[in-house]
C-alpha positions as MATLAB code, in Angstrom:
seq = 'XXXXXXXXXXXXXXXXXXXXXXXXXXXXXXXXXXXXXXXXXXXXXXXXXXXXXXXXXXXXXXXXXXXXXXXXXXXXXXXXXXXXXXXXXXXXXXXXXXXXXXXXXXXXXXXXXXXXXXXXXXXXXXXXXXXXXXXXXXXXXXXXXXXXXXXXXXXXXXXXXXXXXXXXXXXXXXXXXXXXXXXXXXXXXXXXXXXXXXXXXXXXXXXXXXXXXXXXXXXXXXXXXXXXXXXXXXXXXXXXXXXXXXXXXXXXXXXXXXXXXXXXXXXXXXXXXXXXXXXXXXXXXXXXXXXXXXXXXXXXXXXXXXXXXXXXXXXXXXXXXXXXXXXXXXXXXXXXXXXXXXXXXXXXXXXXXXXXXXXXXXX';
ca = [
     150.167  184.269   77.162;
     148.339  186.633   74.794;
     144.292  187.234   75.924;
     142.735  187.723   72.976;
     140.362  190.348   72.189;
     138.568  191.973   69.514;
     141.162  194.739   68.215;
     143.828  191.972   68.171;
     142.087  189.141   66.666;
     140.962  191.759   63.924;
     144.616  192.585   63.323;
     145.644  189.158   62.132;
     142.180  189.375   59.948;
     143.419  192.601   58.664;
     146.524  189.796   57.153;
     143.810  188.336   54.695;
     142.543  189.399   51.279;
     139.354  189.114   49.858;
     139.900  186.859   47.196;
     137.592  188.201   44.503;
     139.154  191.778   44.689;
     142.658  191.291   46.680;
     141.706  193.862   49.130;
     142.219  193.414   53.068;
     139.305  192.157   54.406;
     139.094  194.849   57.263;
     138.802  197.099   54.268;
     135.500  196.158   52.877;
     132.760  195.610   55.398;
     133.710  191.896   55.219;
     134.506  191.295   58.836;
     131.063  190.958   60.114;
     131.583  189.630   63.411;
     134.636  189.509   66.305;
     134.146  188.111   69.657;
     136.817  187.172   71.803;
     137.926  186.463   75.235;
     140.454  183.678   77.160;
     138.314  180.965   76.057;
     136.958  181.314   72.691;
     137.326  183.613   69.736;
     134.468  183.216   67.000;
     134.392  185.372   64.225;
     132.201  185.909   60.778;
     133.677  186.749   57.335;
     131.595  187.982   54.249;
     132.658  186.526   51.449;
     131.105  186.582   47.821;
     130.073  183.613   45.260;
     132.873  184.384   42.959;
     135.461  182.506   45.413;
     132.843  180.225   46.668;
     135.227  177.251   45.753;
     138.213  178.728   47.858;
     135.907  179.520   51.034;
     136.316  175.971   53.053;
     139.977  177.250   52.271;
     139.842  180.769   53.499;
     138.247  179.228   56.592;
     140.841  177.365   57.295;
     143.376  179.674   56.745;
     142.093  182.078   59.087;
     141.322  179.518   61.784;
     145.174  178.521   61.821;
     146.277  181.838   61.901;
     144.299  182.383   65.080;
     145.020  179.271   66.528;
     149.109  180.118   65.978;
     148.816  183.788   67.388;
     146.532  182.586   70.573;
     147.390  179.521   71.021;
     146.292  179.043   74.516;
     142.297  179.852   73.441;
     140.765  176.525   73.466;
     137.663  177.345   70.865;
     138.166  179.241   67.355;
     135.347  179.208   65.389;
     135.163  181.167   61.636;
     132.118  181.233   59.963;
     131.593  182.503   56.222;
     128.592  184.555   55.459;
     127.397  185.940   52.241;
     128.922  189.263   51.080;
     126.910  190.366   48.294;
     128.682  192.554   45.641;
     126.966  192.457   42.424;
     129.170  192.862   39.343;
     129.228  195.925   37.251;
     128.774  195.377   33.416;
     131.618  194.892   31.588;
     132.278  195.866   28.102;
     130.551  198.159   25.521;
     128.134  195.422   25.667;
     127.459  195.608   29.084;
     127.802  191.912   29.840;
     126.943  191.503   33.979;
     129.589  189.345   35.224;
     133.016  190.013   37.086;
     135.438  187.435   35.350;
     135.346  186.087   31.592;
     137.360  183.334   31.472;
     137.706  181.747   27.731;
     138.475  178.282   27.240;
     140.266  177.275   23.993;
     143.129  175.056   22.456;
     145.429  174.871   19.272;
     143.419  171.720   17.635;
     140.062  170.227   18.035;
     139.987  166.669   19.884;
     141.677  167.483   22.670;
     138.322  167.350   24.797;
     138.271  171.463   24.998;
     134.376  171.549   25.381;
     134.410  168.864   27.782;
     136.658  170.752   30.039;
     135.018  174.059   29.418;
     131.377  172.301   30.744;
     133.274  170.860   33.144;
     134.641  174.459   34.566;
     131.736  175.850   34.486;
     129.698  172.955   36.147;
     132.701  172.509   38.865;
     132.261  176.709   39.646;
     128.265  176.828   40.000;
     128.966  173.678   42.018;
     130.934  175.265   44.482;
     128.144  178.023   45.025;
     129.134  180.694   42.334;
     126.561  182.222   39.738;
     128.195  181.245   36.150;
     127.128  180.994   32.686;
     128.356  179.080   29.833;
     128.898  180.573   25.531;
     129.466  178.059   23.039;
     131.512  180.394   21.062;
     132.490  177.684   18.443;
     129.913  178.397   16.022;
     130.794  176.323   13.438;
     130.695  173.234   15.367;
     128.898  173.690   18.796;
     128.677  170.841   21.071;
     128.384  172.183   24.048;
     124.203  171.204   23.860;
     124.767  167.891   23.280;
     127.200  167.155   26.146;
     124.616  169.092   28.511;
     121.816  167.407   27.032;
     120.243  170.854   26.328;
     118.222  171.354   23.075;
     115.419  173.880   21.777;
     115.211  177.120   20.377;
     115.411  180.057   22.830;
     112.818  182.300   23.379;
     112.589  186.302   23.284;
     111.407  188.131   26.198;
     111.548  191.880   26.372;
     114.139  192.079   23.612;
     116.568  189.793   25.641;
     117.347  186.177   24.364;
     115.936  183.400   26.959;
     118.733  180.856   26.985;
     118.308  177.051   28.184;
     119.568  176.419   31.645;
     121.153  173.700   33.352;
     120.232  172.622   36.969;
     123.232  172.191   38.582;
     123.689  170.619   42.072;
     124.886  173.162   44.527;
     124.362  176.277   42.259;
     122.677  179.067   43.539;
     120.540  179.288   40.264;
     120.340  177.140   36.989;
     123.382  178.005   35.074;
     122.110  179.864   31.968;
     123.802  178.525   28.245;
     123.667  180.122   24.903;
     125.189  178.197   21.748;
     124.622  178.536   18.048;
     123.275  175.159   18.393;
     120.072  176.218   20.186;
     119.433  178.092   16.646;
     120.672  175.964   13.926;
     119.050  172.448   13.166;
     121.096  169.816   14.002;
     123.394  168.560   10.668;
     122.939  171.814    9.102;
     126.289  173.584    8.318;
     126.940  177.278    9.324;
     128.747  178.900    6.636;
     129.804  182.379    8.027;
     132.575  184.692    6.578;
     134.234  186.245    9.140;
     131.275  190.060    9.864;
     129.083  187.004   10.255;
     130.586  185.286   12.722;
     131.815  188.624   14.913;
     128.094  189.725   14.711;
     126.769  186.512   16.228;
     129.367  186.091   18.849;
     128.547  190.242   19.933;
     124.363  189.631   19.542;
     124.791  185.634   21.917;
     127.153  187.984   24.299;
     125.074  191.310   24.472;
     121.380  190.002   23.775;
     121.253  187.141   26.331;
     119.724  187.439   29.646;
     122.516  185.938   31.694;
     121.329  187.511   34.763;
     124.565  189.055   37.134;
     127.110  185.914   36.806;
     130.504  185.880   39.037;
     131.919  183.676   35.688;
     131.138  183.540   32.257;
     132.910  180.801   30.569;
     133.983  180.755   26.896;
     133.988  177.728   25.144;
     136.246  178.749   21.807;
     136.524  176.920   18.670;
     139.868  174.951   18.639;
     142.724  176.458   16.613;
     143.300  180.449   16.503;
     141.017  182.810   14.516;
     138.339  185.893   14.759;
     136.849  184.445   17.680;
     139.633  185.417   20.457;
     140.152  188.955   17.707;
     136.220  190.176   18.165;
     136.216  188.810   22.460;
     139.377  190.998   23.099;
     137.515  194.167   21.341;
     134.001  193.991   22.710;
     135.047  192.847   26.117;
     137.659  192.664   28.983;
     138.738  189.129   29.286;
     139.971  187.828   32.845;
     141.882  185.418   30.602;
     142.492  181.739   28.759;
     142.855  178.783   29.641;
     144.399  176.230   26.850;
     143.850  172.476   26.899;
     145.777  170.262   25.462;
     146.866  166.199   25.158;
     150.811  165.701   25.891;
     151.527  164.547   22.677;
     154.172  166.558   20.659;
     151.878  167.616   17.940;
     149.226  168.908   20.019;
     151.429  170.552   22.149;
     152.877  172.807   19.136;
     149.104  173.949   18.314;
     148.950  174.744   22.206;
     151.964  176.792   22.080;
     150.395  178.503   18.839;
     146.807  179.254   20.686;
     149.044  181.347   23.577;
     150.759  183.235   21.706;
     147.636  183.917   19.630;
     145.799  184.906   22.727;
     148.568  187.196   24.108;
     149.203  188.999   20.814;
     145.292  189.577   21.362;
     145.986  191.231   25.174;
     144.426  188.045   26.345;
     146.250  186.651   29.931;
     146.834  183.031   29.607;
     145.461  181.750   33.102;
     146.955  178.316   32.810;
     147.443  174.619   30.474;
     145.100  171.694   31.283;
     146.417  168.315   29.797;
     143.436  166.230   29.074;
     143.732  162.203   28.620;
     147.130  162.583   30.177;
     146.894  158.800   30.851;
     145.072  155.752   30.925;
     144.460  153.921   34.172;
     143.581  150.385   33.402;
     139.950  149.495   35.595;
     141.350  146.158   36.223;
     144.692  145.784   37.421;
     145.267  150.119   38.183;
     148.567  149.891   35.482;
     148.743  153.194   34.192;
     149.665  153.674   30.286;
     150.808  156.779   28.916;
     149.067  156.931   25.692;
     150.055  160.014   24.170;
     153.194  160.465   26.476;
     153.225  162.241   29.842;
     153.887  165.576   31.243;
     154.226  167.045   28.320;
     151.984  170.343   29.093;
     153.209  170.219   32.287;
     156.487  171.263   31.050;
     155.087  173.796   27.813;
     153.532  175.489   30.968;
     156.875  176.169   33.037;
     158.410  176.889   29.825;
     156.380  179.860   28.861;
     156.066  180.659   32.470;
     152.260  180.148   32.647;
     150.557  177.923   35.518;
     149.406  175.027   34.871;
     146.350  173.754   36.327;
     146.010  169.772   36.537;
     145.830  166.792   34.456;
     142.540  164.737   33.468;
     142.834  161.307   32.659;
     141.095  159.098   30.069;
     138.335  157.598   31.812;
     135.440  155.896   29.933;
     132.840  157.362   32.363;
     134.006  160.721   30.917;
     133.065  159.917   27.283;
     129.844  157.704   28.324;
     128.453  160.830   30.171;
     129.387  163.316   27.756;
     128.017  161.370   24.762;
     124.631  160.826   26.503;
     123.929  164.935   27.431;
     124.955  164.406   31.108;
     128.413  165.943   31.273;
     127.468  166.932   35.016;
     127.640  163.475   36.084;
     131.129  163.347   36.239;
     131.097  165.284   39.558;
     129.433  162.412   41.075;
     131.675  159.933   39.425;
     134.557  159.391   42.218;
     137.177  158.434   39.663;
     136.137  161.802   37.275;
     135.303  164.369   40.664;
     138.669  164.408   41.702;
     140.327  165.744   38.742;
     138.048  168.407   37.945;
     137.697  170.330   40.924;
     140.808  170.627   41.131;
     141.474  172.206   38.216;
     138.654  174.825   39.363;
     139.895  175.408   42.560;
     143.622  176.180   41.119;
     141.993  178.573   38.896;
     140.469  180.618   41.162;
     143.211  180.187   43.850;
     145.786  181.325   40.618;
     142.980  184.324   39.959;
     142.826  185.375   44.152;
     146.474  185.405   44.062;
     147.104  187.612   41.272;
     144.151  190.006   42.891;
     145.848  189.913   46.223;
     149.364  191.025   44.345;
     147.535  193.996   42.289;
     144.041  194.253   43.565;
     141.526  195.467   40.408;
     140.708  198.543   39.765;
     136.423  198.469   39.985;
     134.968  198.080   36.393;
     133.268  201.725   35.483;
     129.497  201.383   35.097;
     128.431  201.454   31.330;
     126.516  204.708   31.107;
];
């Protein structure tokens, strides 16, 4: 038998990484607490709101790893405590958050704002401070399926954008969109300086407040949008969403490799209304096909993050402004959070196998 005590229970913590910067967590400050003995071993681990969704995980990790190197101590207890690490500002426009994660896909109507609201929401869920850019200028809809609307104000220079209360978030999760600004039915028609200047002034002249996520909601198809992100800011990366059909699927396949000739990582494929799952008698019916992103992901060697299926609930709460209902919906929940949770897991992972060099401070 092994007795436990403090210097060896904090070499098998010294096995863990923090998942926001892939560091050990002995190396940080982020092993708060040890106490051990024959019977018991409790310890407390700082951890930050950027992996908020992984934590329950962590926990567990770290409790079975204790549990298999003393296995005759009849109590192990891990607690997770805040670990506050603000983010540094990013950019030449200073933008206060650690990861920018844009969301875009080769076509429209493949449900790409739904599933960038749906990110976002599933993220400030879990306990992590994010905010949310309707970057598709031309046609934003990202108001409407939040059921956000009126102009933002100007405070101290700084654009005031609506905010969403979000169950579980540690603060409203701010939203700018070109449809805050532009009366509903009128058309923006922007040449490209236009649109690159309104993208930069939504990024730069918002007060997002420090965020652990921005998400990008793109405009479908590939074009200046990902061309003026890559040069005014450092993008954690993309994720593409797509339906398994064959046609959609080529327009995928077109959005990566627009975003990697752009320096953009690809973080992973959703495939939205990858099947139907009749209320009634549970038949499933493979509308479009099946698997299809699935296997576009494994052949371009990207992850690929989870399936959502077509589920009327979806549409009904996205068409009446309360996209955020479908993390109470049972049937919708599921789906979702998984999706977040493999993104962030897929993000802690590649931090853990080349932790990040700290951003530099804007001067």
């Amino acid at each position: 038998m092994t007795n436990p005590d403090p210097h060896a229970v904090t070499s098998v913590l010294a096995g863990f990484a923090d998942p926001e910067t892939g560091r050990p967590l002995t190396e940080a400050g982020q092993v708060v607490s040890v106490e051990a003995d024959a019977d018991r071993i409790a310890v407390a681990i700082g951890l930050t709101t950027h992996s908020a969704i992984l934590h329950a995980t962590v926990r567990g990790r770290i409790e079975e790893a204790l549990r298999s190197r003393f296995p005759e101590t009849s109590r192990v207890e891990v607690r997770i405590v805040p670990h506050d690490r603000p983010p540094l500002k990013l950019g030449q426009i200073g933008l206060p958050a650690k990861s920018v994660i844009a969301v875009g896909s080769g076509k429209g109507g493949v449900g790409k704002s739904t599933l960038a609201a749906s990110i976002a929401i599933g993220l400030a869920r879990a306990g992590s401070a994010v905010g949310l850019l309707d970057a598709d200028v031309y046609g934003p809809s990202v108001p409407h399926l939040l059921g956000l609307s009126g102009r933002p104000e100007i405070l101290e220079g700084k654009i005031v954008p609506p905010r969403l209360e979000v169950a579980g978030a540690p603060a409203a999760m701010p939203t700018m969109s070109m449809g805050y600004l532009v009366p509903p039915g009128e058309a923006v028609v922007w040449r490209g300086p236009m649109l690159h200047g309104a993208i930069t002034q939504m990024l730069r002249d918002t007060a997002w407040g420090p965020l652990d996520y921005l998400v990008i909601d793109m405009p479908p198809g590939t074009g200046d949008v990902a061309l003026t992100l890559s040069q005014i800011l450092p993008l954690t990366g993309a994720v593409v969403v797509c339906t398994p059909q064959d046609v959609a699927l080529l327009d995928a396949t077109k959005a990566i490799a627009m975003f990697r000739k752009v320096n953009i990582p690809v973080l992973g494929m959703v495939e939205n209304m990858s099947f139907f799952a009749c209320p009634d008698t549970g038949k499933r019916y493979d509308i479009f096909g099946t698997g299809g992103a699935r296997r576009t992901a494994a052949d371009l060697d990207i992850p690929f993050l989870g399936e959502v299926p077509i589920q009327i609930p979806i549409r009904e709460h996205g068409d009446a402004g309360r996209t955020a209902a479908n993390f109470d919906d049972p049937a919708a929940r599921p789906w979702l959070e998984a999706i977040c949770e493999r993104l962030v897991s897929n993000l802690a992972a590649a931090h853990a196998a080349r932790p990040p060099l700290p951003s530099l401070p804007v001067l």
